[in-house]
N, C-alpha and C positions, 0 to 999 in steps of 0.2 A: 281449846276450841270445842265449843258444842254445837254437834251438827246436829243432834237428835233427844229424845231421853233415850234413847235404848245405842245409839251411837254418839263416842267424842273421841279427843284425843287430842296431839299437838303436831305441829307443824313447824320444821326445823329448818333451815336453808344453808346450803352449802356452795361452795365456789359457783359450782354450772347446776347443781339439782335441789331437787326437794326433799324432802324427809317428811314421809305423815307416819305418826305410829298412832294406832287406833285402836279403842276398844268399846266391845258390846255384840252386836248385832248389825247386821250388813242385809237389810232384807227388806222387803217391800217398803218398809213404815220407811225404812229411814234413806230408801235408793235417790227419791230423787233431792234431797236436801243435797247428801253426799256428791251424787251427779254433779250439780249444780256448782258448788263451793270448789271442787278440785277442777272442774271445766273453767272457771275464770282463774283460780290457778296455776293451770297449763298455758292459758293465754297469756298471763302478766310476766312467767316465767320465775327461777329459769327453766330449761326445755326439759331437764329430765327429772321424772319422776321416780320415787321408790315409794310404794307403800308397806308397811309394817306390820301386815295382818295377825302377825304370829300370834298375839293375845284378843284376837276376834272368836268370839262361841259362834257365832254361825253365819253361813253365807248362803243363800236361798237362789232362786234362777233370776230374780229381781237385780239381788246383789252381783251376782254373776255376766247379767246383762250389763250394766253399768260398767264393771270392770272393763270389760270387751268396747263399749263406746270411749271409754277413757283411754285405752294403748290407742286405738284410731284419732284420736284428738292430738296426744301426746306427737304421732308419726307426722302427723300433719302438720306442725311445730319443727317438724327435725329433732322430735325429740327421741325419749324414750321412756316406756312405764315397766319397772318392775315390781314384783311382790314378793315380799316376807313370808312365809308360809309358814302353819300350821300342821299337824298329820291332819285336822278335821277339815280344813280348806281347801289342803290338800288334795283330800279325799275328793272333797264337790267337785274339787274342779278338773279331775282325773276322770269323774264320770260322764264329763261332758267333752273327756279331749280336747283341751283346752290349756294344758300344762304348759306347751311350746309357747303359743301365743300370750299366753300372759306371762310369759318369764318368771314362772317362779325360780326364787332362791332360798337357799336353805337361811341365810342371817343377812343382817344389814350389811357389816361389813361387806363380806363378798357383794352383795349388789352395789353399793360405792366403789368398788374396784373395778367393777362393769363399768361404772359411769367416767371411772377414771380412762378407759378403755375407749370412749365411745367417740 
């Protein structure tokens, strides 16, 4: 799936969730393509989401925005969004206090056992 030139990646589906693992860039150019493609996503289901940032180089307040409209999307579904993390996404998203609400996890796995959980 190409969402951008500067963002792609794929889209995997599981019992009740989704699977996007993604790489590039998560930042202005590419927020609202991104938006966009996992927002009908969320709506065609299933409800819970994971995304797989871990191999993302950077995420900007664009990117970060989006993330933040996506768990609200997801909740509203009865779903759930988690994230794959990075130490650099990590990072961003530590500075804005944001870790709780966006569920990071350290690997897919564990986030699949969340969803197995939910």
């Amino acid at each position: 799936m190409n969402l951008t030139v500067s963002l792609r990646g794929t889209r995997e589906v599981g019992n009740n969730y989704q699977l996007f693992r993604l790489i590039g860039l998560l930042d202005a150019f590419s927020e609202a393509t991104f938006r966009k493609v996992l927002t009908k996503c969320i709506e065609d289901g299933p409800r819970h989401v994971i995304l797989d940032l871990s191999k993302i180089d950077f995420v900007d307040s664009s990117g970060l925005g989006a993330l933040v409209q996506l768990v609200k999307k997801a909740q509203s579904f009865d779903g759930t969004l988690q994230i794959v993390s990075n130490p650099r996404v990590t990072q961003t998203v530590k500075l804005v206090r944001l870790e709780k609400f966006l569920s990071l996890q350290p690997n897919v796995d564990g986030a699949i056992e969340n969803v197995k959980d939910a």
